[in-house]
VOMAR-816229 format. One record per residue: x, y, z of N, C-alpha, C, O in turn; residue in three letters; chain; residue number from 1. Coordinates in nm, 3 decimals. Each point is the difference from the previous one (the first is absolute). Example, Ala and Ser with C-alpha at 12.3 -4.5 7.8 and 13.67 -1.06 7.14 Angstrom:
<sites>
SITE      n.px      n.py      n.pz     ca.px     ca.py     ca.pz      c.px      c.py      c.pz      o.px      o.py      o.pz   res   chain     n
SITE     1.319    -0.569     0.780    -0.089     0.119     0.000     0.090     0.120     0.000     0.104    -0.002     0.066   ALA       A     1
SITE    -0.139     0.107    -0.138     0.082     0.119     0.006    -0.077     0.109     0.073     0.051     0.111     0.017   SER       A     2
</sites>
This chain:
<sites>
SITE      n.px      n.py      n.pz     ca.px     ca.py     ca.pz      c.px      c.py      c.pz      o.px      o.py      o.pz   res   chain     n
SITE     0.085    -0.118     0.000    -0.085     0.118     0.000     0.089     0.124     0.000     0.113    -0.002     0.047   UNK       A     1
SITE    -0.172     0.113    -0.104     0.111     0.105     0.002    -0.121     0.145    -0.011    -0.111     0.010     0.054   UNK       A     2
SITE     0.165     0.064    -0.119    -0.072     0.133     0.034     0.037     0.091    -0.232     0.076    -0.017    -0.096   UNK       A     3
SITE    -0.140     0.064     0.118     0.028     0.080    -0.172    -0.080     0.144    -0.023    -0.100     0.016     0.070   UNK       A     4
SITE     0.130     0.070    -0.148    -0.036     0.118     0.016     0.057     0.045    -0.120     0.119     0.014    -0.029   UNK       A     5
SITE    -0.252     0.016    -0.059     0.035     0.057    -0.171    -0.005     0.190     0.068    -0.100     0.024     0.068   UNK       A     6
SITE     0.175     0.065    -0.081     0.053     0.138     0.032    -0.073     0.042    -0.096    -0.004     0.121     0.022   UNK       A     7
SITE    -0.083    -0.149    -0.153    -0.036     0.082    -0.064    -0.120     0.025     0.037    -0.045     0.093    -0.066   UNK       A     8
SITE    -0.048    -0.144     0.163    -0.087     0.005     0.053     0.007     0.079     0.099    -0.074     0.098     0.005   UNK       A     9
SITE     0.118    -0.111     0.043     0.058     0.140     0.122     0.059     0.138    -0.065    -0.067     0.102     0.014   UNK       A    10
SITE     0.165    -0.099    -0.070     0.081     0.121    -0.075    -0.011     0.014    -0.146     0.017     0.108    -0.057   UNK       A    11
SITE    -0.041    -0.199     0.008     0.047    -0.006    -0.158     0.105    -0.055    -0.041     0.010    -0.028    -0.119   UNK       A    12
SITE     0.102    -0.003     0.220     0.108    -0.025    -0.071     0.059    -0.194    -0.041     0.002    -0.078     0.095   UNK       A    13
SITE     0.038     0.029    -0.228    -0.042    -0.086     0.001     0.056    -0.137     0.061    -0.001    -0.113    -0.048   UNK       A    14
SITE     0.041     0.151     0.146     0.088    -0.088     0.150    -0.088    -0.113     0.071    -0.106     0.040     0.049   UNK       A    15
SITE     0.135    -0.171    -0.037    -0.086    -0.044     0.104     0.116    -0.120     0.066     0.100    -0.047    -0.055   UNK       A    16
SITE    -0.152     0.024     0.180     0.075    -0.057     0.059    -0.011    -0.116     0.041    -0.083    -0.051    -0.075   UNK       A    17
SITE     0.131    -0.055     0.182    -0.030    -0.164     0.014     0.099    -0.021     0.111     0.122     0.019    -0.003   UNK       A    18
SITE    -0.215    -0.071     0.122     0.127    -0.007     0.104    -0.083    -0.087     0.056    -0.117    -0.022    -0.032   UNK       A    19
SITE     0.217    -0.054     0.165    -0.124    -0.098     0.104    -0.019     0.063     0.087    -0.035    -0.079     0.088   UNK       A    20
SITE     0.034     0.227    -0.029    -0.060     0.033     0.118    -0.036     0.124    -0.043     0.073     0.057    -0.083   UNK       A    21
SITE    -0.194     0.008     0.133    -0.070     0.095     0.005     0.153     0.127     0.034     0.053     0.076    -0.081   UNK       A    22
SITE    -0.030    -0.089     0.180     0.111     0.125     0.028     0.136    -0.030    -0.101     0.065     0.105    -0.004   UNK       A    23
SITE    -0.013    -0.191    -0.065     0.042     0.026    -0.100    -0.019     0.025    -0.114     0.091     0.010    -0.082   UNK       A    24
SITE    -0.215     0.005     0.056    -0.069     0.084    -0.119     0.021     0.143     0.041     0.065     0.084    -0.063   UNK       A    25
SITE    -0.139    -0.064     0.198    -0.021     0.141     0.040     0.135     0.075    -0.004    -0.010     0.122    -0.013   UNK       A    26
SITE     0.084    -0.152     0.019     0.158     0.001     0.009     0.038     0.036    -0.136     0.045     0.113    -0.017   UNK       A    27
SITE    -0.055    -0.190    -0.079     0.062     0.025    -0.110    -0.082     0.153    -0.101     0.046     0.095    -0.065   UNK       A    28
SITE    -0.166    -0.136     0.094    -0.103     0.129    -0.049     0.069     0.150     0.055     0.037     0.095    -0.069   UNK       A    29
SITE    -0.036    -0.108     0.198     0.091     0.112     0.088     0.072    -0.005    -0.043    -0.021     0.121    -0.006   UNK       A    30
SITE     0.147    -0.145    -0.066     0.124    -0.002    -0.057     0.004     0.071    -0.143     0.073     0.097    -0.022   UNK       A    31
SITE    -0.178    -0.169    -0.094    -0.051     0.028    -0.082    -0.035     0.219     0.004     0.063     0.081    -0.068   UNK       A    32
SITE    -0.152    -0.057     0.145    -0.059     0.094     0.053     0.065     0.103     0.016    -0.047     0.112    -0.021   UNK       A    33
SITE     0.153    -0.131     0.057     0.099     0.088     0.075     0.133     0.023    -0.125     0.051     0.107    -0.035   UNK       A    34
SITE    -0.019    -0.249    -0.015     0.100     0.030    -0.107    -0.035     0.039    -0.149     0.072     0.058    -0.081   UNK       A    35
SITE    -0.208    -0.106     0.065    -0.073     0.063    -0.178     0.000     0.108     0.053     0.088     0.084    -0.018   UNK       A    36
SITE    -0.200    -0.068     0.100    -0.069     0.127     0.006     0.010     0.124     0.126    -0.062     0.101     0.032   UNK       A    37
SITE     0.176    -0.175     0.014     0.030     0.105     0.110    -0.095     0.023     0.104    -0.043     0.114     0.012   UNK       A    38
SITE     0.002    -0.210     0.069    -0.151     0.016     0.049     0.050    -0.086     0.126     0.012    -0.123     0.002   UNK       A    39
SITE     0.013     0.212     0.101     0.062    -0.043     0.149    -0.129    -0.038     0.060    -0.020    -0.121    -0.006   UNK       A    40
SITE    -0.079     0.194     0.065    -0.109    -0.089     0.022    -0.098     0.026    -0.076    -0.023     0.098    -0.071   UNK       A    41
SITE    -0.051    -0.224     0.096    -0.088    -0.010    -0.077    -0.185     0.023     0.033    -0.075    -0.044     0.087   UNK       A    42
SITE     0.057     0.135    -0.204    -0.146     0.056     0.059    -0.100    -0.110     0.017    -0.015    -0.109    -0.056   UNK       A    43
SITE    -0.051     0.172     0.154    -0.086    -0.121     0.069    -0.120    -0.062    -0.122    -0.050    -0.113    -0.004   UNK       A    44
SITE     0.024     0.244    -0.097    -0.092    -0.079    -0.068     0.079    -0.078    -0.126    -0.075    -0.006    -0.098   UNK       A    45
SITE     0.175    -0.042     0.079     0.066    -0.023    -0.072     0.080    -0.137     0.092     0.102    -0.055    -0.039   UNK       A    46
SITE    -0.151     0.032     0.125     0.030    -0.124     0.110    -0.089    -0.058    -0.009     0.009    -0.123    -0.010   UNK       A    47
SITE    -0.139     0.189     0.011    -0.103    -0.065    -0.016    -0.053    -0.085    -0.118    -0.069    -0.098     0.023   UNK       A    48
SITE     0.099     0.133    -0.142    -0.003    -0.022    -0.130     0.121    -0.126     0.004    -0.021    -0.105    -0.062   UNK       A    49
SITE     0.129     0.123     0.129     0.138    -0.104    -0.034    -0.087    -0.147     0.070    -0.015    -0.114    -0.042   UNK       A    50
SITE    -0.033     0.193     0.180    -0.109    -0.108     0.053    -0.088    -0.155    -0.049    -0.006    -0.119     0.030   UNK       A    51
SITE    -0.038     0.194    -0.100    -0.138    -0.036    -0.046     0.074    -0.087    -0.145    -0.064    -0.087    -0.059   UNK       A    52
SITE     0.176     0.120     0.024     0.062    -0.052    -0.134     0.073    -0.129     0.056    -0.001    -0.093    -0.080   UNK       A    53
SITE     0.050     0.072     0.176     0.046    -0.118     0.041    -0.093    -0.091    -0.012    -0.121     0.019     0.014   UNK       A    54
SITE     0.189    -0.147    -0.049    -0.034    -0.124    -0.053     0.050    -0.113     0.044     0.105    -0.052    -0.038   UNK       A    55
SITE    -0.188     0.008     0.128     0.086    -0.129     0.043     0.025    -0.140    -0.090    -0.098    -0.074    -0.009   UNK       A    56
SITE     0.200     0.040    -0.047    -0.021    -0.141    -0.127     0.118    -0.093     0.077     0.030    -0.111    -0.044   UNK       A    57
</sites>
């Protein structure tokens, strides 16, 4: 079991990710965030949206 998250659903951009734990997704998105787009934290409604895009497979 693992965790996945298509970014174009959230941002647009066409990134998605694949990890086995929920906080290493969240992790890499934060990474993502900060190094594309320069985006230290992240707005809450735009957490919310990253939210709702997670996929557990």
């Amino acid at each position: 079991m693992g965790y996945k998250v298509e970014l174009k659903q959230v941002c647009g951009c066409d990134v998605s990710y694949h990890t086995k734990t929920k906080d290493e997704l969240l992790s890499q998105v934060k990474q993502h965030a900060k190094q594309v787009h320069g985006i230290s934290e992240v707005p809450q409604d735009l957490a919310n949206k990253l939210m709702r895009a997670i996929k557990e497979v």
